[in-house]
N, C-alpha and C positions, 0 to 999 in steps of 0.2 A: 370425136374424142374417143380413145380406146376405153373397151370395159376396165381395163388395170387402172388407169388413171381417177375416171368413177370412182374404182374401189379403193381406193389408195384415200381420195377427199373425204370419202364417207368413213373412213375408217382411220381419218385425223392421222394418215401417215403423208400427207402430202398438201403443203403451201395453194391458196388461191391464190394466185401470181393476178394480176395484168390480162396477160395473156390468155387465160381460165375465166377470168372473170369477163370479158368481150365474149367466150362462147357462148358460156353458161346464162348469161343475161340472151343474146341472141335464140339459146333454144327455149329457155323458160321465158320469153317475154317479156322480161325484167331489165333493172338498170346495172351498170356492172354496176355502181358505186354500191349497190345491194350486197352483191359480194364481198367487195374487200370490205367493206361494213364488219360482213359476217365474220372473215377473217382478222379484221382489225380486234374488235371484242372477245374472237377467240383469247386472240395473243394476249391481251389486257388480263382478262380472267385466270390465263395459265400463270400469269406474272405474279398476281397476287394471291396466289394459293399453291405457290412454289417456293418451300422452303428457304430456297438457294437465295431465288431472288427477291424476296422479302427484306432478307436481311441485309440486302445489299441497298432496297430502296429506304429502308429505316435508318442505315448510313449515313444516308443524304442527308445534307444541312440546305436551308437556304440563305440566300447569297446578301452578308449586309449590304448595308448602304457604303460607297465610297465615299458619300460626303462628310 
């Protein structure tokens, strides 16, 4: 894995893909599901202390019953 890429995750400008996460598990001895973990909870956290998308999830209704 290049130093840019490194520096790119650590520095939250670049996605754990799939791909990242099979290395990154491989060199730290880890599971990948470790990773996208990490990046799955990223994403959540950005979502809900993101103005934009706040208001787009308080939007949401849920869904009656058809019956």
């Amino acid at each position: 894995m290049q130093r840019k890429h490194v520096n790119e995750l650590c520095n939250d400008r670049r996605n754990v893909t799939a791909a990242t996460a099979l290395i990154l598990a491989r060199v730290f001895g880890n599971s990948p599901d470790f990773w996208l973990n990490v990046q799955r909870r990223t994403d959540l956290w950005e979502a809900m202390h993101s103005a934009r998308d706040r208001k787009r999830i308080e939007r949401a209704r849920p869904l009656t019953s058809a019956a």
